[in-house]
N, C-alpha and C positions, 0 to 999 in steps of 0.2 A: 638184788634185782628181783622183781615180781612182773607179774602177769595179769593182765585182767581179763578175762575171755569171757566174749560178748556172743549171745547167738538172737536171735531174731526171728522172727515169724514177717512172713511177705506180707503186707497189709492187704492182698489181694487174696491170698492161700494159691496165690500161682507160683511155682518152683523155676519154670522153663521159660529161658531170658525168650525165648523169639514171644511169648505169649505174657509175659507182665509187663506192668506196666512201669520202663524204664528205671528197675534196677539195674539193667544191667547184672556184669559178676560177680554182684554183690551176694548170690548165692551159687555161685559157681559150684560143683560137687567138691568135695574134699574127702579125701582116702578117710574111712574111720578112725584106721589108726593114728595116721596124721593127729585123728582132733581129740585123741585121748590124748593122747604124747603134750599137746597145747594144754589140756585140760588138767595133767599132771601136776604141768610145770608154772601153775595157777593156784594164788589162793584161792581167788574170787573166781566163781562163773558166772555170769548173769544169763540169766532164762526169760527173756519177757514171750509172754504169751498172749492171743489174741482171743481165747476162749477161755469160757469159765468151768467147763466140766470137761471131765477125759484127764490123763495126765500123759505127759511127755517123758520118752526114754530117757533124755538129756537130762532131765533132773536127778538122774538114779545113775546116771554115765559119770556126771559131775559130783556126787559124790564119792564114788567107788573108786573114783582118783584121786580123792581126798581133798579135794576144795570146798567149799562154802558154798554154797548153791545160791545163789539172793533170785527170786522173782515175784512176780506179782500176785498180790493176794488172791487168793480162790477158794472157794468151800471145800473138794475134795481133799486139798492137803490137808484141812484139819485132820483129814480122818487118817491119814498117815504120818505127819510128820510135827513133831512140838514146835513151832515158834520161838527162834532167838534159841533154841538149844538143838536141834539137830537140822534147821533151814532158815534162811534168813528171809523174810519177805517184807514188802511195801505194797499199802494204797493202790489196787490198779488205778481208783479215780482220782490220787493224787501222785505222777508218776515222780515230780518234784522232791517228793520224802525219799528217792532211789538214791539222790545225788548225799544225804545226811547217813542209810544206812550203809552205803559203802564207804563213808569217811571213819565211819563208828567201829567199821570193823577194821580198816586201814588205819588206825588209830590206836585201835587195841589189839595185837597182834596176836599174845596168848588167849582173849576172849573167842576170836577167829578160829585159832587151831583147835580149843575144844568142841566148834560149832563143828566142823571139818569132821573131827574125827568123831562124834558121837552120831553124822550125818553117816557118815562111813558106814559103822555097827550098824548102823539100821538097815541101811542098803544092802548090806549084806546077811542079815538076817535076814530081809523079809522080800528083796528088790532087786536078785539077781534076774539071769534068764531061766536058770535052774527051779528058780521057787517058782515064778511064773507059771513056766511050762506043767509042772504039779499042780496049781492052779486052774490052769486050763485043763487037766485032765481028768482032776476030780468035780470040776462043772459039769465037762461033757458026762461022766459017771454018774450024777444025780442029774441030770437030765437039764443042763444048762440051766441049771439056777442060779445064774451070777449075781455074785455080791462077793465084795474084798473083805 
């Protein structure tokens, strides 16, 4: 048995049911650990995102639990993560090519587990909260010169 765990971005960027627009608890809160523990027991995570710059903790949560990260194409992960060997992504303009790269890796199981676990090493190398925080401290140190 497998897992697919789906996360989602509100097409409104509103979180709080009394103020979007009829999701409903569709983003009801969920303990964190709840959604690692999901995340875990997942090959696949899907991350769709509704912006093209900035990166989301969930792609670096969903590796560090050793799943597959699949989400939609964006400029900044080139600068982080290889394509097809440590992230798996699709077309945001064509979200139709989602439904072929989750058969391809649901298909090939051991192609899947190396994307997982080389997604892993990276995360952990470069993507904890640990390295971050050293990040942010040596910006704030050279006088907020941010760049990854």
């Amino acid at each position: 048995m497998f897992f697919l765990f789906f996360f989602f971005q509100a097409e409104d960027g509103i979180r709080d049911f009394c103020l979007s627009r009829g999701l409903g608890d569709v983003y009801k809160r969920q303990d964190i650990t709840e959604v690692i523990r999901y995340m875990q027991n997942s090959r696949i995570v899907l991350h769709n995102i509704n912006f093209e710059t900035g990166m989301h903790e969930r792609i670096f949560t969903a590796m560090l639990a050793g799943a597959v990260c699949v989400t939609s194409k964006y400029q900044l992960l080139e600068r982080f993560f290889e394509d097809g060997k440590e992230i798996v992504t699709y077309p945001a303009d064509a979200p139709e090519q989602l439904l072929v790269v989750i058969d391809e890796l649901l298909s090939n199981p051991g192609r899947a587990a190396q994307i997982a676990a080389a997604g892993r090493k990276k995360a952990l190398q470069k993507h904890t909260w640990k390295r971050r925080g050293e990040q942010i401290a040596k910006w704030m140190d050279d006088g907020l010169n941010f760049t990854y």
